[in-house]
C-alpha positions as CSV (number, residue, x, y, z in Angstrom):
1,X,-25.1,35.0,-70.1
2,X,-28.7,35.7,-71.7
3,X,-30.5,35.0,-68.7
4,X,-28.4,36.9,-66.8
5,X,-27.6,40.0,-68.6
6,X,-31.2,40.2,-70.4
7,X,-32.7,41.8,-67.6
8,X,-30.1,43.9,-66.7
9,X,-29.7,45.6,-70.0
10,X,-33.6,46.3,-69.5
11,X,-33.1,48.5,-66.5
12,X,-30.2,50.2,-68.1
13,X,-32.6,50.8,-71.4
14,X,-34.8,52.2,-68.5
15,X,-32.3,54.4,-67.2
16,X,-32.6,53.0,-63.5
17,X,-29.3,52.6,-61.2
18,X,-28.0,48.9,-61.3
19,X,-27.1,48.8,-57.6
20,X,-30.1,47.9,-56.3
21,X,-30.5,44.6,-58.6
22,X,-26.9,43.7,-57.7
23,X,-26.8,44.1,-53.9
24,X,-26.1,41.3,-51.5
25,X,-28.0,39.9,-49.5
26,X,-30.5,41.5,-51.5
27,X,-33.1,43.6,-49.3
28,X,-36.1,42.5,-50.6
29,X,-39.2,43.5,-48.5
30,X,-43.0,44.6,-48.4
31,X,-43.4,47.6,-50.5
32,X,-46.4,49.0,-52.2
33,X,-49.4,46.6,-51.8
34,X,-50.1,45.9,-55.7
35,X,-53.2,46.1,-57.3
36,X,-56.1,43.5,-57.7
37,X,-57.5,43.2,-60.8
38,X,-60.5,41.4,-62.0
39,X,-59.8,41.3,-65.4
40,X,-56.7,39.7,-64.9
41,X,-57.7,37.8,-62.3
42,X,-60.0,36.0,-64.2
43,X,-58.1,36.0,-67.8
44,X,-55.6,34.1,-66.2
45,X,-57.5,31.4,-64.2
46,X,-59.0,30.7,-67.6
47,X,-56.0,30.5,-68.9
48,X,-54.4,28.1,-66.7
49,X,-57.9,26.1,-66.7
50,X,-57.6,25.9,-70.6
51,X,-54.1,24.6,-70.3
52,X,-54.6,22.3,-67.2
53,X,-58.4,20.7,-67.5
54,X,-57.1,18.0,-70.7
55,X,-54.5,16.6,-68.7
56,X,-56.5,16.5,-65.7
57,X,-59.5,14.9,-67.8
58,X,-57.2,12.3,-69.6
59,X,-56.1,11.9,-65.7
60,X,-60.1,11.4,-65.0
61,X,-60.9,8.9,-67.9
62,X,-57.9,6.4,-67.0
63,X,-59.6,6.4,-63.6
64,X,-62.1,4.0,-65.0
65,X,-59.3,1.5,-67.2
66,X,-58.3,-1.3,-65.8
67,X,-55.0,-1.4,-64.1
68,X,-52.7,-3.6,-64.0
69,X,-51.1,-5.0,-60.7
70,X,-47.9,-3.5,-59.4
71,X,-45.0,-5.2,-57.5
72,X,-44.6,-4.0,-54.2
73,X,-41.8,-4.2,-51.7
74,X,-40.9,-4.0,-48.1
75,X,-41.0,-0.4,-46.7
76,X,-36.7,0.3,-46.0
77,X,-36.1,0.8,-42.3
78,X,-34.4,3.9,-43.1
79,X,-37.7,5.1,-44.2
80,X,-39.3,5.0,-40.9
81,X,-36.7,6.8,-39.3
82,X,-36.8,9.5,-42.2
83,X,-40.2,9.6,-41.2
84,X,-39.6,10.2,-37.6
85,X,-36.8,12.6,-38.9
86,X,-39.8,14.7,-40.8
87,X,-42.2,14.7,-37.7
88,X,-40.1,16.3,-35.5
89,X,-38.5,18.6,-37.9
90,X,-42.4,19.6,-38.7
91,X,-42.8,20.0,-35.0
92,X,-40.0,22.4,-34.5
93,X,-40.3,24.3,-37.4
94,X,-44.2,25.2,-36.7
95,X,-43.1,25.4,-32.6
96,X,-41.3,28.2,-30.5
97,X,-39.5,26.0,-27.8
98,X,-37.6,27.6,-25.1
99,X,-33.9,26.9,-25.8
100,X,-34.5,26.0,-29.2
101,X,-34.1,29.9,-30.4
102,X,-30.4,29.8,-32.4
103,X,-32.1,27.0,-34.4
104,X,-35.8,27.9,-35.3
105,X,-35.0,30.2,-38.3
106,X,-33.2,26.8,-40.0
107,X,-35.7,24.2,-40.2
108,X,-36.1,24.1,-43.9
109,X,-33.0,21.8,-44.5
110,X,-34.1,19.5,-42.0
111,X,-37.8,19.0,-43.5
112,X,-37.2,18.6,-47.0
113,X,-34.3,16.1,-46.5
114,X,-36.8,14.2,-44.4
115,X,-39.4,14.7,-47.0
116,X,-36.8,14.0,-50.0
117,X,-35.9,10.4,-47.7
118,X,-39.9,9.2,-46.9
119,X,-40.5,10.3,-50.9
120,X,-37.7,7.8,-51.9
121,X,-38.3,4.9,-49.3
122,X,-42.1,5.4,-50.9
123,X,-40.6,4.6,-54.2
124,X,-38.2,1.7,-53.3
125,X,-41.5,0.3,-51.5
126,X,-42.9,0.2,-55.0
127,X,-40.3,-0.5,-57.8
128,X,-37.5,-1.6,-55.3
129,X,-34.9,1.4,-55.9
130,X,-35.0,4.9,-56.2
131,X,-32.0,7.2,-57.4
132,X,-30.8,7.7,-53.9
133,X,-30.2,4.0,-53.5
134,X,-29.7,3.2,-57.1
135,X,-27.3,6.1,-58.4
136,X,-26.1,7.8,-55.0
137,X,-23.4,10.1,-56.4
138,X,-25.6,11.1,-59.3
139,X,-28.5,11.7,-56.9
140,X,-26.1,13.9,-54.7
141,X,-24.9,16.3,-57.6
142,X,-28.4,17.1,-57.3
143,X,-28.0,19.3,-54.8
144,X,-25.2,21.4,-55.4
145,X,-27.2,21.5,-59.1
146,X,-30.2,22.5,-57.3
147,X,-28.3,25.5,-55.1
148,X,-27.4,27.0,-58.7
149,X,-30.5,26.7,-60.2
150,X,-32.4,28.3,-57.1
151,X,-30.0,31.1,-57.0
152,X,-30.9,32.1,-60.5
153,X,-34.6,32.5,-59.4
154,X,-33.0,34.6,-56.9
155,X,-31.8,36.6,-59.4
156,X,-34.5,37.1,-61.4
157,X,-36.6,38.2,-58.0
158,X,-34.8,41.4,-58.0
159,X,-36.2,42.7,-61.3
160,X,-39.5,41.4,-59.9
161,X,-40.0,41.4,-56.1
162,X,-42.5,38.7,-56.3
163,X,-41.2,37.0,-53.1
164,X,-39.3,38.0,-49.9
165,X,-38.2,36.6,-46.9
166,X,-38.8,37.4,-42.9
167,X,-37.4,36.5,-40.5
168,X,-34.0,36.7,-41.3
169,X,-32.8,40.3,-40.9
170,X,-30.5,39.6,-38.8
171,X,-28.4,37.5,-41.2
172,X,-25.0,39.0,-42.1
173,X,-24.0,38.2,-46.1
174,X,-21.6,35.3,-44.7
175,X,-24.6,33.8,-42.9
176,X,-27.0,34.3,-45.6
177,X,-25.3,33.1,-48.1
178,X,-24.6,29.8,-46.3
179,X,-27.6,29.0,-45.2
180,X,-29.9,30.2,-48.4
181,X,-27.4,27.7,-50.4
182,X,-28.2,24.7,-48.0
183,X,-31.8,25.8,-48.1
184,X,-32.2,26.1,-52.1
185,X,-29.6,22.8,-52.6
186,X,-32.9,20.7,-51.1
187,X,-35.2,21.7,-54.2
188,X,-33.8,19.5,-57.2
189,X,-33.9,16.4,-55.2
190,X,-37.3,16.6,-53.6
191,X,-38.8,17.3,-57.0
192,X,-36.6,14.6,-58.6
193,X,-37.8,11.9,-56.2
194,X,-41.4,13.0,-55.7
195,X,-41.5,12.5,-60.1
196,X,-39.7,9.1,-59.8
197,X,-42.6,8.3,-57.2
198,X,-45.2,9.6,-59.2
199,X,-43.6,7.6,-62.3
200,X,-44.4,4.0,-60.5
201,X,-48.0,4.7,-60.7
202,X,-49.5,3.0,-63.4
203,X,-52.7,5.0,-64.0
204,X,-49.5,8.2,-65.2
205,X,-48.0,5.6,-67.9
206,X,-51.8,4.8,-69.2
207,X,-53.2,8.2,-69.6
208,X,-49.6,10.0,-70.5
209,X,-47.5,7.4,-72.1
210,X,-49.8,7.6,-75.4
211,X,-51.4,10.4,-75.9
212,X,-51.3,13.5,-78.8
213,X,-47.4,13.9,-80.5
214,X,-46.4,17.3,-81.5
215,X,-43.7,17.1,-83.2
216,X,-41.8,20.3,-84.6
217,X,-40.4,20.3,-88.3
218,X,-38.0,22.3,-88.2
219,X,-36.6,22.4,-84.5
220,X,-33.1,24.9,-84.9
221,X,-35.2,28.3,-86.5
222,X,-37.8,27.5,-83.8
223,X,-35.3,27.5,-80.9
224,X,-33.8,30.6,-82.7
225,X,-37.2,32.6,-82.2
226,X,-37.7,31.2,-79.1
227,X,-34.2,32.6,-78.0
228,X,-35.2,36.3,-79.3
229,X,-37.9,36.6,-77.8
230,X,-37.1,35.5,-74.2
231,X,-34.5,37.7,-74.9
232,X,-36.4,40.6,-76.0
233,X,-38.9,39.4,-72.7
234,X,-36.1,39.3,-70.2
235,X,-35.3,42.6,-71.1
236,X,-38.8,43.7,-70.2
237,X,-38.8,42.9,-66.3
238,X,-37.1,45.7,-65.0
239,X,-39.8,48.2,-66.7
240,X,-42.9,46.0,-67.2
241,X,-42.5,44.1,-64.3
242,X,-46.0,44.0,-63.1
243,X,-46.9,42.5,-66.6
244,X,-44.0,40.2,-67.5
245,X,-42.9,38.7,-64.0
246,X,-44.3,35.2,-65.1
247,X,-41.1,34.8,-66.9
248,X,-39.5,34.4,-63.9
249,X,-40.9,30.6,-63.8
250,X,-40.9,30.0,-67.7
251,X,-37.7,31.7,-69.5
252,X,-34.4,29.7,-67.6
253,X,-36.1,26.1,-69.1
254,X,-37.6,27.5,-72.6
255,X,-33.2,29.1,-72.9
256,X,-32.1,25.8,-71.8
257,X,-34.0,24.0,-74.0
258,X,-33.3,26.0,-77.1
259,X,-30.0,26.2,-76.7
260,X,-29.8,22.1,-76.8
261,X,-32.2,22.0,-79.7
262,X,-29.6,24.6,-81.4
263,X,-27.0,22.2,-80.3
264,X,-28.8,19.0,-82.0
265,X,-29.4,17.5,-78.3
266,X,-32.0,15.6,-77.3
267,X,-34.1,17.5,-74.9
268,X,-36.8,16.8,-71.9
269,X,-39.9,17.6,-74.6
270,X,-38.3,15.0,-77.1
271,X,-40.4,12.2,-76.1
272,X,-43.6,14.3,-76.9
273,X,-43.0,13.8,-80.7
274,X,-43.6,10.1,-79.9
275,X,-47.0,11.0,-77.8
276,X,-45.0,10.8,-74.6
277,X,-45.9,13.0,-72.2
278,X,-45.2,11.3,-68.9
279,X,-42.1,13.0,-68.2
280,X,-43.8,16.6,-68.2
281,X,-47.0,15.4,-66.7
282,X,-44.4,13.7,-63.8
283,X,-42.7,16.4,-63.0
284,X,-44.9,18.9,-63.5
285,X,-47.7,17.6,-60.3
286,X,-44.1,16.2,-58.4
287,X,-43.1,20.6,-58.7
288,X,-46.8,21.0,-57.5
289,X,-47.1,18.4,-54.4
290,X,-44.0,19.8,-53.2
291,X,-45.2,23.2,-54.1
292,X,-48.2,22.5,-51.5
293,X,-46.1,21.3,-49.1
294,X,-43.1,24.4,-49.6
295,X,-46.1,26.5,-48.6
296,X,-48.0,24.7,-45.9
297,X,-44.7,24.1,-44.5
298,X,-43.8,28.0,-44.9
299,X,-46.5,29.0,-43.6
300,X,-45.7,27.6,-40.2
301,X,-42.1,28.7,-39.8
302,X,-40.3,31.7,-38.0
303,X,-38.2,32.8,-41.2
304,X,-40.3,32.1,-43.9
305,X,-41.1,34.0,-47.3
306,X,-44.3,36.1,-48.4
307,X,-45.5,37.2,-51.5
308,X,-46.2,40.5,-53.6
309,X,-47.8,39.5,-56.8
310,X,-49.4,42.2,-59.2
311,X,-53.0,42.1,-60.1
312,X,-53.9,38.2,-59.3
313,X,-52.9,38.4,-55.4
314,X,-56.1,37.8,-53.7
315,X,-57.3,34.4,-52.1
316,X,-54.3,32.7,-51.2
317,X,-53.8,29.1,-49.7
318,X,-51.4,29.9,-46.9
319,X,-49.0,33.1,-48.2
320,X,-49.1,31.7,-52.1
321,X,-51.9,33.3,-53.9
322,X,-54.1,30.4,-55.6
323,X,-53.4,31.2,-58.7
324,X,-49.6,31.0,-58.1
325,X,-49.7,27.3,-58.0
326,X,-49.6,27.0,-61.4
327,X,-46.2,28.7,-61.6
328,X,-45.3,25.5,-60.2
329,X,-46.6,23.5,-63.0
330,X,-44.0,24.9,-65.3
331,X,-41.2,25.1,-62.5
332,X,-41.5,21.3,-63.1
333,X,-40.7,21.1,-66.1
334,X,-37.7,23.4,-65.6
335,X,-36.5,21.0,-63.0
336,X,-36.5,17.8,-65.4
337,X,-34.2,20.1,-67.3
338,X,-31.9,20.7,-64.9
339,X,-32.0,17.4,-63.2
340,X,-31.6,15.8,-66.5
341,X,-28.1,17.4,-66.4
342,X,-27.0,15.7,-62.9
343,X,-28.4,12.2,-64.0
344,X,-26.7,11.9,-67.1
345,X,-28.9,9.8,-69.3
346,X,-30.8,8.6,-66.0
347,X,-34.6,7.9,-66.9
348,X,-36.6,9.0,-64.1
349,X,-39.8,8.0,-66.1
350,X,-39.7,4.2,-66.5
């Protein structure tokens, strides 16, 4: 209820209408071109530097240490076809074939089940399972899970408008609705596998699985605080908008996980107390490989989303500003926490 009535109460502090949060499908779309700024610009790509460059450098120095060798196993069948599955959806969905019109706007599905099926046959090729073969129902609450979660972004957009799709006007509330939910189910698992494949590498358990604990005395005041002010922050997007819209990709994990430290429960950032930071580091480049490939692949399609971000716009890599990618980064870590819920006690991370 926090995440979802924060924002609202903000834009009835402001004294806007609520309609146009609450409408469905929501009509999101181009509006004012939002303004560059250097200053910001700048203060946040050395921001995200400051935050990104040790982990890449640990990254970097492990380079250099010996590794040790790595069972491998045979490639599954079913991952060759996946991969034939991927190629043609890839070809449709960046084609206009004659005939082919009724399905061209609904190529997303198609591509990241193919991607989620080559990511896992990759990771029963090195450890000999993956959660789709290993814990098949578990691995298919992901979805439904992942529908949820997305819709919540959703959400959030409104107060926002950092993103909006084209393509798709002609999409009645049944249809959108249908379709979005089979779109946004595919996220969870994709990110879920591509982190289980990243987690067979050696070279991630050297550099991440010792590295600096943090460890926080006194865990139920700090989740209190932490509450507060998302709430307080939340409340903000409807009238600072421009200034507060990273939320969006920060404030549904940093609730989840305060409300499980409130409720004494272990949570995703536990293992950092013990120096272990494989789980974030994991998920966090699995959220950005398939954050390069959400976009490349976007970029491509007939109905396919654009972006609108205040001051830090400029020079993007397909429609995502650079910059943006690091939003993916956290969205990682937002996923471990939501996936964590599906698997039940399931260690991704060896």
């Amino acid at each position: 209820m926090l995440l979802l009535g924060a924002p609202l109460s903000g834009v009835w502090f402001a004294g806007e209408p609520f309609g146009p949060f609450l409408e469905f499908p929501p009509q999101t779309g181009r509006g004012a071109s939002p303004v560059f700024s250097w200053i910001a610009f700048w203060s946040l790509a050395a921001l995200i530097v400051t935050a990104v460059l040790p982990f890449a450098w640990r990254m970097f120095r492990t380079l250099s240490a010996p590794c040790a060798p790595i069972d491998r196993y045979t490639f599954p069948i079913w991952g060759w076809m996946a991969l034939l599955w991927l190629v043609v959806a890839w070809t449709l969905a960046w084609t206009r074939f004659t005939g082919f019109d009724a399905f061209q706007q609904h190529t997303f599905v198609p591509l990241w089940l193919g991607y989620t099926a080559v990511v896992s046959a990759l990771t029963v090729q090195r450890k000999g399972s993956s959660l789709l073969t290993r814990r098949p129902r578990r691995f298919a609450l992901l979805f439904p899970l992942s529908a949820l979660f997305w819709w919540f972004f959703e959400y959030l957009n409104r107060f926002v408008g950092n993103w909006y799709y084209v393509g798709i006007a002609e999409l009645g509330p049944i249809e959108y609705t249908f379709f979005a939910t089979l779109a946004f189910s595919t996220v969870l698992p994709a990110v879920a596998s591509t982190a289980e494949w990243l987690d067979t590498m050696p070279r991630f358990r050297q550099a991440f699985g010792r590295w600096h604990p943090i460890q926080i005395p006194h865990p139920r005041p700090v989740a209190i605080i932490v509450l507060i002010v998302t709430a307080f922050s939340l409340a903000g997007l409807g009238a600072l908008r421009e200034y507060l819209y990273p939320l969006v990709w920060i404030s549904p994990g940093l609730v989840i996980i305060a409300l499980q430290a409130l409720a004494g429960r272990r949570t995703v950032l536990a293992p950092l107390a013990d120096g272990d930071w494989c789980g974030v580091a994991t998920y966090s480049t699995a959220a950005l490989i398939c954050g390069f490939f959400w976009e490349m692949w976007n970029s491509g399609s007939l109905a396919h989303w654009e972006y609108s971000i205040p001051h830090v716009g400029a020079f993007r890599l397909f429609e995502m500003p650079v910059l943006g990618y690091a939003g993916y980064l956290s969205f990682g870590i937002e996923c471990a926490v939501i996936a964590a819920l599906a698997l039940n006690g399931e260690k991704v991370k060896r």
